[in-house]
C-alpha atoms as a printed R data frame, in Angstrom:
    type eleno elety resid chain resno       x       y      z
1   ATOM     1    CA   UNK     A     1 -55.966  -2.372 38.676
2   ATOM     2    CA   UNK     A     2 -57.338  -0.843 35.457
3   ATOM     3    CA   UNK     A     3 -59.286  -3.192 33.260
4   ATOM     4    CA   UNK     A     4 -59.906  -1.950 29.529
5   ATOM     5    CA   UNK     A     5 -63.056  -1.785 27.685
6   ATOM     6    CA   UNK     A     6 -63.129  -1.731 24.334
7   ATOM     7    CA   UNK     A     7 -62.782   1.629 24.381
8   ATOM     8    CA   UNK     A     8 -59.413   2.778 22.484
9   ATOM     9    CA   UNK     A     9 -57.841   4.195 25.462
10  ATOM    10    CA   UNK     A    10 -55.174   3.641 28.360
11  ATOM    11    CA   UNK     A    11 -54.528   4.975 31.526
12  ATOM    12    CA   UNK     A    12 -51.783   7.097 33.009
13  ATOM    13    CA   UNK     A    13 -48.431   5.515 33.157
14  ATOM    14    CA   UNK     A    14 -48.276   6.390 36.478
15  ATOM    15    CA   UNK     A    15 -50.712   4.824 37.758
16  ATOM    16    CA   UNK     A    16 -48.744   1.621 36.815
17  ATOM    17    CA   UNK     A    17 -48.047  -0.640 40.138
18  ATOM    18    CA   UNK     A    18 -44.319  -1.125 41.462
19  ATOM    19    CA   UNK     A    19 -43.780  -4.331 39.136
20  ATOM    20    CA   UNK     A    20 -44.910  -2.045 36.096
21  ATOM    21    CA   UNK     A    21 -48.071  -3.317 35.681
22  ATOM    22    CA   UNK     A    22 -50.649  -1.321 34.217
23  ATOM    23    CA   UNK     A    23 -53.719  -2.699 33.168
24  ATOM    24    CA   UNK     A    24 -55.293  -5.983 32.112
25  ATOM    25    CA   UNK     A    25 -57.392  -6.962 29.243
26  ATOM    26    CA   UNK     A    26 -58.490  -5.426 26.129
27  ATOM    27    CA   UNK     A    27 -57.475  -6.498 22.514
28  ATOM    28    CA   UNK     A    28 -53.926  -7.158 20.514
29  ATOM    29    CA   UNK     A    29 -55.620  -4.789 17.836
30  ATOM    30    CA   UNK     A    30 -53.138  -2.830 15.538
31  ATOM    31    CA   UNK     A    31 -54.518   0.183 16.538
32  ATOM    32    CA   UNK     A    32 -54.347  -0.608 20.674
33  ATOM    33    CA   UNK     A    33 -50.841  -1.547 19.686
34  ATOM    34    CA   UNK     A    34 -49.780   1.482 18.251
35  ATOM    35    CA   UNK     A    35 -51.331   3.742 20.795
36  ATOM    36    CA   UNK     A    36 -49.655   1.593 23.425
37  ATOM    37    CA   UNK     A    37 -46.229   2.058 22.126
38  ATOM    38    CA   UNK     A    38 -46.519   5.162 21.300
39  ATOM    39    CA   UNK     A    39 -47.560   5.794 25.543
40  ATOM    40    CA   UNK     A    40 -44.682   3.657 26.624
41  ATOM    41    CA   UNK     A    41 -46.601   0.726 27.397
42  ATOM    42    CA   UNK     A    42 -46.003  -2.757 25.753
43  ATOM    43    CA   UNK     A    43 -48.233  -6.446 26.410
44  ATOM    44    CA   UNK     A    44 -46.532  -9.037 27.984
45  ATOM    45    CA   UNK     A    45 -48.312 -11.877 29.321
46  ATOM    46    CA   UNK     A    46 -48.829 -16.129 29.510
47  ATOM    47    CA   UNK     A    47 -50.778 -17.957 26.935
48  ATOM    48    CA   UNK     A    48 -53.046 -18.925 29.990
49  ATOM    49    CA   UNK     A    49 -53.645 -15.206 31.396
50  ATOM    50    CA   UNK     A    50 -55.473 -11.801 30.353
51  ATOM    51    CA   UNK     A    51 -53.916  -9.717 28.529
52  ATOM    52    CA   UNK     A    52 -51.222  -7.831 30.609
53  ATOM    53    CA   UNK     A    53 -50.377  -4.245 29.621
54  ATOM    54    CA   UNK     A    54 -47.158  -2.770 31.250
55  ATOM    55    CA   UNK     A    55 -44.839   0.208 31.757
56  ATOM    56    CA   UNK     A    56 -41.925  -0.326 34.100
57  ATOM    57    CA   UNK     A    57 -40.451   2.534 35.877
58  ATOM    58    CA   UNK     A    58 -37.009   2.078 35.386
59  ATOM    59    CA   UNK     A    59 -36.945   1.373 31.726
60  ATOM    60    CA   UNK     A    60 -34.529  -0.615 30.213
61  ATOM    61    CA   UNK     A    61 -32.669   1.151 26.939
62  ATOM    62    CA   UNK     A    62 -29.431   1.671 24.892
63  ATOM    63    CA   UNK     A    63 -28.576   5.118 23.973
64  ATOM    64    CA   UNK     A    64 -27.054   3.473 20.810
65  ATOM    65    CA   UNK     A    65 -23.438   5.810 20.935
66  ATOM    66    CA   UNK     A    66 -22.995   3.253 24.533
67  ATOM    67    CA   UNK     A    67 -23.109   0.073 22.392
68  ATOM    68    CA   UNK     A    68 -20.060  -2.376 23.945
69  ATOM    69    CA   UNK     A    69 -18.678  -4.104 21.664
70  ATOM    70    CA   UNK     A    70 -15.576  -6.758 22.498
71  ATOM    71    CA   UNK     A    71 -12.722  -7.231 20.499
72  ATOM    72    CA   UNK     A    72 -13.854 -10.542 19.700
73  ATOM    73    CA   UNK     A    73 -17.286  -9.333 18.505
74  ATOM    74    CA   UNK     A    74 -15.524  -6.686 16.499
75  ATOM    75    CA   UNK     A    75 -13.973  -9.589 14.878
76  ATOM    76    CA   UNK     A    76 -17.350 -11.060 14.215
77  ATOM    77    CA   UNK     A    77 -18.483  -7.494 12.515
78  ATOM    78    CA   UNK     A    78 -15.720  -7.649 10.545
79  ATOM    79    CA   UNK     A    79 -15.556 -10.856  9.178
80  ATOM    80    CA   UNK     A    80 -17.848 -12.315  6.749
81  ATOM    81    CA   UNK     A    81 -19.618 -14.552  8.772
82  ATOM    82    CA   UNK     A    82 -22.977 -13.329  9.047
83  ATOM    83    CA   UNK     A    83 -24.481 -11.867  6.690
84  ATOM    84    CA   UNK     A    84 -27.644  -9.190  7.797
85  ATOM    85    CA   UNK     A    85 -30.897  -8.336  6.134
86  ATOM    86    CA   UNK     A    86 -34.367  -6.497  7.106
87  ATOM    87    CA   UNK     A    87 -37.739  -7.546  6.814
88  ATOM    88    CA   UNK     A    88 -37.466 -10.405  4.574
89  ATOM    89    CA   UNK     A    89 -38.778 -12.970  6.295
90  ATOM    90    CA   UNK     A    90 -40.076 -11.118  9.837
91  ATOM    91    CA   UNK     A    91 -42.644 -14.666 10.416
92  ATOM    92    CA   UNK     A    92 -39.660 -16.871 10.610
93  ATOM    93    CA   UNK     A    93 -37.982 -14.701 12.928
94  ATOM    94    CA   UNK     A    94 -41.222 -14.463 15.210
95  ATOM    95    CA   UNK     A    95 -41.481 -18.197 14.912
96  ATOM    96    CA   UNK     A    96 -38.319 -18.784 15.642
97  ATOM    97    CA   UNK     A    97 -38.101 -16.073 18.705
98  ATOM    98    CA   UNK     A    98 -41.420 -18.440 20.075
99  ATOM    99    CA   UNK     A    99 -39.179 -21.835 20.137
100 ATOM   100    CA   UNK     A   100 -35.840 -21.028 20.809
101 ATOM   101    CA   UNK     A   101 -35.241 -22.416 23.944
102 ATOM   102    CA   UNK     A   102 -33.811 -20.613 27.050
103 ATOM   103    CA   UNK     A   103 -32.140 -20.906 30.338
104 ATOM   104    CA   UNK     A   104 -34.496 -21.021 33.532
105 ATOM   105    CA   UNK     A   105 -38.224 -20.305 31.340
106 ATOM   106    CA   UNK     A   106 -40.698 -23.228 30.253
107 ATOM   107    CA   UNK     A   107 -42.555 -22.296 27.397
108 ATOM   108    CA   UNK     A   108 -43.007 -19.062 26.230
109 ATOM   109    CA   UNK     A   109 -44.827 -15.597 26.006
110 ATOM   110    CA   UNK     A   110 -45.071 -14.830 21.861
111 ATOM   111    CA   UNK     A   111 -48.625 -16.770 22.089
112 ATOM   112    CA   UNK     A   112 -50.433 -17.817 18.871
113 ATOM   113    CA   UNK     A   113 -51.862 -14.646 19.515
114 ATOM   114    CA   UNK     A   114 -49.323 -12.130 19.822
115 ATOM   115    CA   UNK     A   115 -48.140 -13.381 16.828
116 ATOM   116    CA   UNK     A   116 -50.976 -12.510 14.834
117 ATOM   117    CA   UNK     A   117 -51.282  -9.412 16.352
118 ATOM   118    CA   UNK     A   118 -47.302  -8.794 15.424
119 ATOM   119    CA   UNK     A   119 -47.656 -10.141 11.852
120 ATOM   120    CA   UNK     A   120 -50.885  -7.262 11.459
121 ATOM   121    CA   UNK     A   121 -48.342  -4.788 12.909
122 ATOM   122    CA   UNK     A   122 -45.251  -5.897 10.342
123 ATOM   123    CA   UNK     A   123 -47.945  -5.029  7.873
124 ATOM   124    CA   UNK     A   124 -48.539  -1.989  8.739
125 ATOM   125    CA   UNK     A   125 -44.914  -0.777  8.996
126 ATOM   126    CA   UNK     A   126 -44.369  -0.966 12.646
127 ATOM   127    CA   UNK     A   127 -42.529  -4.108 13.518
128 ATOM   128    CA   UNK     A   128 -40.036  -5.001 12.210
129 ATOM   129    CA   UNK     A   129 -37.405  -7.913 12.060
130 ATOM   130    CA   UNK     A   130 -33.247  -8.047 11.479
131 ATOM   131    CA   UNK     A   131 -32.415 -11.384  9.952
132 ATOM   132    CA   UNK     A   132 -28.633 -13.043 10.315
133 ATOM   133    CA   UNK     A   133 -27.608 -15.773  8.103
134 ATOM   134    CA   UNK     A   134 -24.654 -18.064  7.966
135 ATOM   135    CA   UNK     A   135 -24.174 -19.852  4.822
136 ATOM   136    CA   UNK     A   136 -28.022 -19.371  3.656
137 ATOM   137    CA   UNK     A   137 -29.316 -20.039  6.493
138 ATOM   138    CA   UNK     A   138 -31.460 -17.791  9.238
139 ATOM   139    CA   UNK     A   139 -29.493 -18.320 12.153
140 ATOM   140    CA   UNK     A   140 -30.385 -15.581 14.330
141 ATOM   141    CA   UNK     A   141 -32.330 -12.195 14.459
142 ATOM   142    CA   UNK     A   142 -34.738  -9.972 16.237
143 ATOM   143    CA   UNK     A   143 -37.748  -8.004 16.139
144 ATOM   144    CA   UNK     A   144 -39.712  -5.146 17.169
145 ATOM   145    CA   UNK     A   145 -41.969  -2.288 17.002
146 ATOM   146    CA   UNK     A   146 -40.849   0.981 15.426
147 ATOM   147    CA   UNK     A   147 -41.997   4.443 16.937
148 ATOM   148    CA   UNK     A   148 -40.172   7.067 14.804
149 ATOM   149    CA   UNK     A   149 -36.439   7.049 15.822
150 ATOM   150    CA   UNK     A   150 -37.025   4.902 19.112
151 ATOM   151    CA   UNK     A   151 -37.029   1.258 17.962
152 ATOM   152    CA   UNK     A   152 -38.669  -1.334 20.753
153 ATOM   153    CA   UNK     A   153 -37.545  -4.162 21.050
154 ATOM   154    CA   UNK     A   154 -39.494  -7.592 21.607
155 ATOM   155    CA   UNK     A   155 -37.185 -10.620 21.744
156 ATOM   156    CA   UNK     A   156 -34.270 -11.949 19.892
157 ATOM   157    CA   UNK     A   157 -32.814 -15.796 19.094
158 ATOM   158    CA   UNK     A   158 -29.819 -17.255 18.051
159 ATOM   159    CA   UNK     A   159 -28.757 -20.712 16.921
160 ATOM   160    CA   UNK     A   160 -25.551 -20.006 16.195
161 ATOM   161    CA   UNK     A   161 -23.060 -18.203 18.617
162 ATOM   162    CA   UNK     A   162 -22.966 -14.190 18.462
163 ATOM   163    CA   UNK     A   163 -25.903 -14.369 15.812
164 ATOM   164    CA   UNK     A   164 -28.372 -12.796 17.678
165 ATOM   165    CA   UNK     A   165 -25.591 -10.015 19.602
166 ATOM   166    CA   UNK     A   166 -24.403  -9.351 15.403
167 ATOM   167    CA   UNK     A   167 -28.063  -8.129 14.712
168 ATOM   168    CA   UNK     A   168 -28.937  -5.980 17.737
169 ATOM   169    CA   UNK     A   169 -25.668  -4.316 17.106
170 ATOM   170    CA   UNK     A   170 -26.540  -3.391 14.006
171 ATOM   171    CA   UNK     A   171 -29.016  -2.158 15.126
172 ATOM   172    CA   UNK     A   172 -27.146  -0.101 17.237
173 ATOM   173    CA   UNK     A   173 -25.236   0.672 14.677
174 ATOM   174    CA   UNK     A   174 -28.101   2.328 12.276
175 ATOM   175    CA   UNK     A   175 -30.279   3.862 15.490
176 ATOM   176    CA   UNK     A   176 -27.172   5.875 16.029
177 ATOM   177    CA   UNK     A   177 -26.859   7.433 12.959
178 ATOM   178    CA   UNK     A   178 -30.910   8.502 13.065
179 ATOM   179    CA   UNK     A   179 -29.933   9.631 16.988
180 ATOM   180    CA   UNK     A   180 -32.320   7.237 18.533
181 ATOM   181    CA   UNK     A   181 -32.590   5.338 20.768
182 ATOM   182    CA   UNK     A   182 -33.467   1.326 21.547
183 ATOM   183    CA   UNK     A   183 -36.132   0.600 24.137
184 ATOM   184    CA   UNK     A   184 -35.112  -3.111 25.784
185 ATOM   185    CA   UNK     A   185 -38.100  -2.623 28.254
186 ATOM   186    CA   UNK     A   186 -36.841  -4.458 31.432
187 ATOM   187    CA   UNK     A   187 -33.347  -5.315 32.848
188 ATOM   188    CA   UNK     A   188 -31.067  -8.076 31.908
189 ATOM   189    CA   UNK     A   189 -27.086  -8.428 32.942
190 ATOM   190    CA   UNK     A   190 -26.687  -9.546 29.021
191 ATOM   191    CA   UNK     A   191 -28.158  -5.994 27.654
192 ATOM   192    CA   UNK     A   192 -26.258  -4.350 30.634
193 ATOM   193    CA   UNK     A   193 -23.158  -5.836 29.247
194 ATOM   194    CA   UNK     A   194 -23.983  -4.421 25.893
195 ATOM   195    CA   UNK     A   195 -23.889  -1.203 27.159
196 ATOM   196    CA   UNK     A   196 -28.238  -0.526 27.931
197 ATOM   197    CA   UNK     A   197 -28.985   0.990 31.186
198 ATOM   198    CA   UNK     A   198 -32.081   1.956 33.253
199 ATOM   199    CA   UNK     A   199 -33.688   5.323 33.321
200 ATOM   200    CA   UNK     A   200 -36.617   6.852 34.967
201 ATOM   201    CA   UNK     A   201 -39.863   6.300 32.863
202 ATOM   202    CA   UNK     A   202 -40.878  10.069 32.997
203 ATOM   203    CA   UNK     A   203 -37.061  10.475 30.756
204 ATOM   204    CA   UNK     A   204 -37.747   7.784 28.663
205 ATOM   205    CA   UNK     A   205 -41.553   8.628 27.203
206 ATOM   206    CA   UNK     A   206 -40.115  12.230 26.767
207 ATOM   207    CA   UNK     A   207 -37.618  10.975 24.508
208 ATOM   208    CA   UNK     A   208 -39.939   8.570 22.766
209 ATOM   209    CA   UNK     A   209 -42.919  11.570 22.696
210 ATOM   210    CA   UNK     A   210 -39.834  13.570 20.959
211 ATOM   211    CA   UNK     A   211 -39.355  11.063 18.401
212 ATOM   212    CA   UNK     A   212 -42.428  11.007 17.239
């Protein structure tokens, strides 16, 4: 196990364990961020625990041309609905990404912490968030850390149904025409059904280093 000093540095992805795990400790600093993302590597860890640094091998991502999209959610994209906007209110999102609550997890991981760190980064430029509204009111959305034309993604809520699945297509939607890509980090059956697969890490930091 690698344990960082404050040194701004990080070890070789591939050195990472079979879980993904990379190293432990360090600091939530902008500039640790940034250098983390830009390696591949993202922090993901318990509001009781050190700080966990990882870097799975598969990665989970959408090439953004495989989006699925159902009939029914095609009906969602082209009604009038929802109605989508960027960066206008990225705390609420974060906020609201910390409560929601989900199926089979107590608590959650977007610490008091992390969101500091998160709200340094979305002033810097790097994260961002895609709001959904319904009648003037925020009713689902995501966020994430930008890395050229590679967006990563962080976590997503949605109080109202297909909220959340109308922003990260859009997103989809507008990675595609910058040929990007979307990095979802680890696997779920609800991204697989939305068309993200796994790839070997090696393919995906290549792609990310070429986006840069």
């Amino acid at each position: 196990m690698f344990f960082l000093s404050e040194r701004l540095e990080f070890p070789s992805v591939e050195k990472a364990n079979a879980e993904g795990l990379l190293a432990v400790g360090g600091d939530l600093s902008p500039e640790r961020l940034v250098l983390a993302y830009q390696n591949g590597i993202f922090p993901w860890f318990n509001e009781d625990s050190l700080i966990l640094w990882w870097s799975p091998d598969p990665r989970m991502v959408l090439f953004p041309d495989k989006i699925k999209i159902s009939k029914s959610m095609q009906q969602v994209l082209n009604g009038n609905k929802f109605r989508l906007t960027k960066n206008t209110c990225f705390e609420k999102v974060l906020e609201s990404c910390s409560t929601i609550k989900r199926v089979g997890q107590e608590g959650t991981w977007i610490t008091d912490e992390m969101k500091k760190a998160y709200l340094k980064l979305h002033e810097k430029g790097y994260a961002k968030s895609y709001e959904v509204w319904e009648d003037e009111k925020l009713v689902g959305g995501l966020y994430g850390v930008a890395m050229g034309n590679v967006f990563c993604g962080e976590s997503m809520f949605s109080s109202s149904s297909n909220a959340s699945k109308f922003a990260f297509v859009r997103l989809a939607q507008e990675y595609q025409e910058k040929d990007g890509l979307i990095d979802c980090q680890l696997y779920t059956k609800h991204l697989e059904s939305l068309g993200a697969e796994e790839i070997q890490r090696a393919a995906f930091i290549e792609i990310l280093q070429s986006h840069n």
